[in-house]
TORKOL-4160 file (C-alpha; in steps of 0.2 Angstrom, whole numbers, padded with zeros to 4 digits, m for minus):
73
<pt num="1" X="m0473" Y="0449" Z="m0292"/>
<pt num="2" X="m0468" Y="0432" Z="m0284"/>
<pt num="3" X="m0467" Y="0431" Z="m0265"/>
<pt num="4" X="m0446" Y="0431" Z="m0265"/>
<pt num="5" X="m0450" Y="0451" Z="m0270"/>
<pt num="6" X="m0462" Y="0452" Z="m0259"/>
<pt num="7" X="m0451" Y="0449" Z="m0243"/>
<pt num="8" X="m0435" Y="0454" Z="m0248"/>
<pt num="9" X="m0426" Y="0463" Z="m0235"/>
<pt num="10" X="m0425" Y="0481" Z="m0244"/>
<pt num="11" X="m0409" Y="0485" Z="m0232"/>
<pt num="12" X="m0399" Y="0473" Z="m0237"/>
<pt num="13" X="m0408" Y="0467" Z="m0252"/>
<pt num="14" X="m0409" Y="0451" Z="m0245"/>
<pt num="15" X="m0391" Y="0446" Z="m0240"/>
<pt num="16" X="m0396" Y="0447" Z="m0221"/>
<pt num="17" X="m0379" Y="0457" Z="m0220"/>
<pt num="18" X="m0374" Y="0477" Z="m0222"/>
<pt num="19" X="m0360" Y="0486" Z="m0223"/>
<pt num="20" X="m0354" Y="0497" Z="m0207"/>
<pt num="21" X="m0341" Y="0508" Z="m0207"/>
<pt num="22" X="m0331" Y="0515" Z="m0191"/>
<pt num="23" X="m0321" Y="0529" Z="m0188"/>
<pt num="24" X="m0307" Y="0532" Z="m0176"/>
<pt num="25" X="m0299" Y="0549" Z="m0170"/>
<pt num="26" X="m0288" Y="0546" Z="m0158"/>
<pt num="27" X="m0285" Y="0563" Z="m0144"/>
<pt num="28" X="m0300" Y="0572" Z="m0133"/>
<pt num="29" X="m0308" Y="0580" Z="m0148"/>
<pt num="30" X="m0315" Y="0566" Z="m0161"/>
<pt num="31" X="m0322" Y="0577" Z="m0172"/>
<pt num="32" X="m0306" Y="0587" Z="m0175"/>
<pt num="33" X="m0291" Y="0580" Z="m0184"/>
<pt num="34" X="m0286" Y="0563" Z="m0198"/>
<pt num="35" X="m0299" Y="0548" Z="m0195"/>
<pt num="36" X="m0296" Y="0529" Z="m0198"/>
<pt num="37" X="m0309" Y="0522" Z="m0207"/>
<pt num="38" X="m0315" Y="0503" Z="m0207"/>
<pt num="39" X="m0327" Y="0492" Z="m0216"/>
<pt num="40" X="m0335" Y="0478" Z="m0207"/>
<pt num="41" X="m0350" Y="0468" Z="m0213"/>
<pt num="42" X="m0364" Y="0466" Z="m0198"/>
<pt num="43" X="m0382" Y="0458" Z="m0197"/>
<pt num="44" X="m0394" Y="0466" Z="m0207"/>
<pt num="45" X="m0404" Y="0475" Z="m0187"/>
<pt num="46" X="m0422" Y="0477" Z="m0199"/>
<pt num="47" X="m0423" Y="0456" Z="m0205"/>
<pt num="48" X="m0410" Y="0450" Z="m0192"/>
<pt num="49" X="m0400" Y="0444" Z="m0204"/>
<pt num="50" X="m0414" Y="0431" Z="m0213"/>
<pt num="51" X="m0413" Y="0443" Z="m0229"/>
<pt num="52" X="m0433" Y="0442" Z="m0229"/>
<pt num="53" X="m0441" Y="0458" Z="m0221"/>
<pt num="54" X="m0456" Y="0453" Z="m0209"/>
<pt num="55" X="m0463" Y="0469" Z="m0199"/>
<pt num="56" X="m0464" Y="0458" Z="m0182"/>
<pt num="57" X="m0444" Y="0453" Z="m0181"/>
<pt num="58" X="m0441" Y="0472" Z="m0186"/>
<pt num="59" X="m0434" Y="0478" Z="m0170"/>
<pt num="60" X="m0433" Y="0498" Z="m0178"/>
<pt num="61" X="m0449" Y="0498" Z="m0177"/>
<pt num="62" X="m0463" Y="0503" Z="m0159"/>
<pt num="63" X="m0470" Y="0487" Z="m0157"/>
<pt num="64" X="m0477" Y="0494" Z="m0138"/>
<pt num="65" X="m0488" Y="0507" Z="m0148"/>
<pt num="66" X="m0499" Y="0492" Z="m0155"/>
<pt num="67" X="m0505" Y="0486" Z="m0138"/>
<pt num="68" X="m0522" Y="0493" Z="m0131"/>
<pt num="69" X="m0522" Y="0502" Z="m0114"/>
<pt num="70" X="m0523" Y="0486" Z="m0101"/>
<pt num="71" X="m0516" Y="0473" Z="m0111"/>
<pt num="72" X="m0499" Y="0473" Z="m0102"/>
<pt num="73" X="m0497" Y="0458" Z="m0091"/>
Protein backbone atom coordinates (compact mmCIF):
# COMPACT_ATOMS: atom_id res chain seq x y z
CA UNK A 1 0.00 0.00 0.00
CA UNK A 2 1.68 3.37 -1.31
CA UNK A 3 0.99 6.50 0.66
CA UNK A 4 -1.58 7.88 -2.14
CA UNK A 5 -3.85 4.91 -0.50
CA UNK A 6 -3.04 5.53 2.59
CA UNK A 7 -4.53 9.25 2.63
CA UNK A 8 -7.19 9.16 0.22
CA UNK A 9 -10.11 10.92 1.29
CA UNK A 10 -12.60 7.86 1.51
CA UNK A 11 -15.83 10.52 1.16
CA UNK A 12 -14.93 11.67 -1.86
CA UNK A 13 -12.39 9.22 -2.92
CA UNK A 14 -9.91 11.80 -3.25
CA UNK A 15 -11.78 14.51 -5.59
CA UNK A 16 -11.99 16.89 -2.60
CA UNK A 17 -15.65 17.23 -3.96
CA UNK A 18 -19.12 15.40 -3.20
CA UNK A 19 -22.28 15.40 -4.40
CA UNK A 20 -25.39 17.18 -2.62
CA UNK A 21 -28.58 17.09 -3.41
CA UNK A 22 -31.49 19.66 -2.31
CA UNK A 23 -34.93 19.37 -2.21
CA UNK A 24 -37.72 22.08 -2.52
CA UNK A 25 -41.47 21.85 -1.35
CA UNK A 26 -42.82 24.85 -1.73
CA UNK A 27 -46.33 25.62 0.81
CA UNK A 28 -46.30 25.36 4.85
CA UNK A 29 -45.95 21.63 4.98
CA UNK A 30 -42.33 20.49 3.30
CA UNK A 31 -42.85 16.97 3.84
CA UNK A 32 -46.20 16.90 2.07
CA UNK A 33 -46.60 17.17 -1.73
CA UNK A 34 -44.18 16.99 -5.22
CA UNK A 35 -40.40 18.11 -4.41
CA UNK A 36 -37.72 19.71 -6.80
CA UNK A 37 -34.79 18.11 -6.69
CA UNK A 38 -31.07 19.56 -7.47
CA UNK A 39 -27.59 18.25 -7.82
CA UNK A 40 -24.80 20.49 -6.80
CA UNK A 41 -21.17 19.41 -6.23
CA UNK A 42 -19.65 20.93 -2.71
CA UNK A 43 -16.31 20.60 -0.85
CA UNK A 44 -15.65 17.35 0.40
CA UNK A 45 -16.52 18.93 4.74
CA UNK A 46 -14.09 15.46 6.15
CA UNK A 47 -10.70 16.63 3.83
CA UNK A 48 -11.77 20.21 2.99
CA UNK A 49 -11.57 19.60 -0.33
CA UNK A 50 -7.46 18.43 -0.51
CA UNK A 51 -8.95 14.96 -1.56
CA UNK A 52 -6.25 13.47 1.13
CA UNK A 53 -8.00 12.61 4.65
CA UNK A 54 -5.91 13.88 7.68
CA UNK A 55 -7.84 13.20 11.18
CA UNK A 56 -6.69 16.96 12.32
CA UNK A 57 -8.53 19.15 9.28
CA UNK A 58 -11.56 16.68 9.86
CA UNK A 59 -13.95 19.18 11.32
CA UNK A 60 -16.75 16.03 11.90
CA UNK A 61 -14.78 14.83 14.19
CA UNK A 62 -14.57 16.20 18.65
CA UNK A 63 -11.15 17.60 18.54
CA UNK A 64 -12.25 19.40 22.35
CA UNK A 65 -12.45 15.72 23.69
CA UNK A 66 -8.52 15.30 23.22
CA UNK A 67 -7.46 18.19 25.65
CA UNK A 68 -6.73 17.45 29.26
CA UNK A 69 -8.71 19.18 31.97
CA UNK A 70 -6.71 22.69 32.49
CA UNK A 71 -5.27 22.89 29.17
CA UNK A 72 -7.64 25.61 27.91
CA UNK A 73 -6.09 28.89 27.57
Amino acid sequence: MNERDRTTCQWCQGTGYVTRALAYCSGVDPFHGAAETVHRAGECKHCRGTGAYDARRDPMLEHWREEEPGDEA
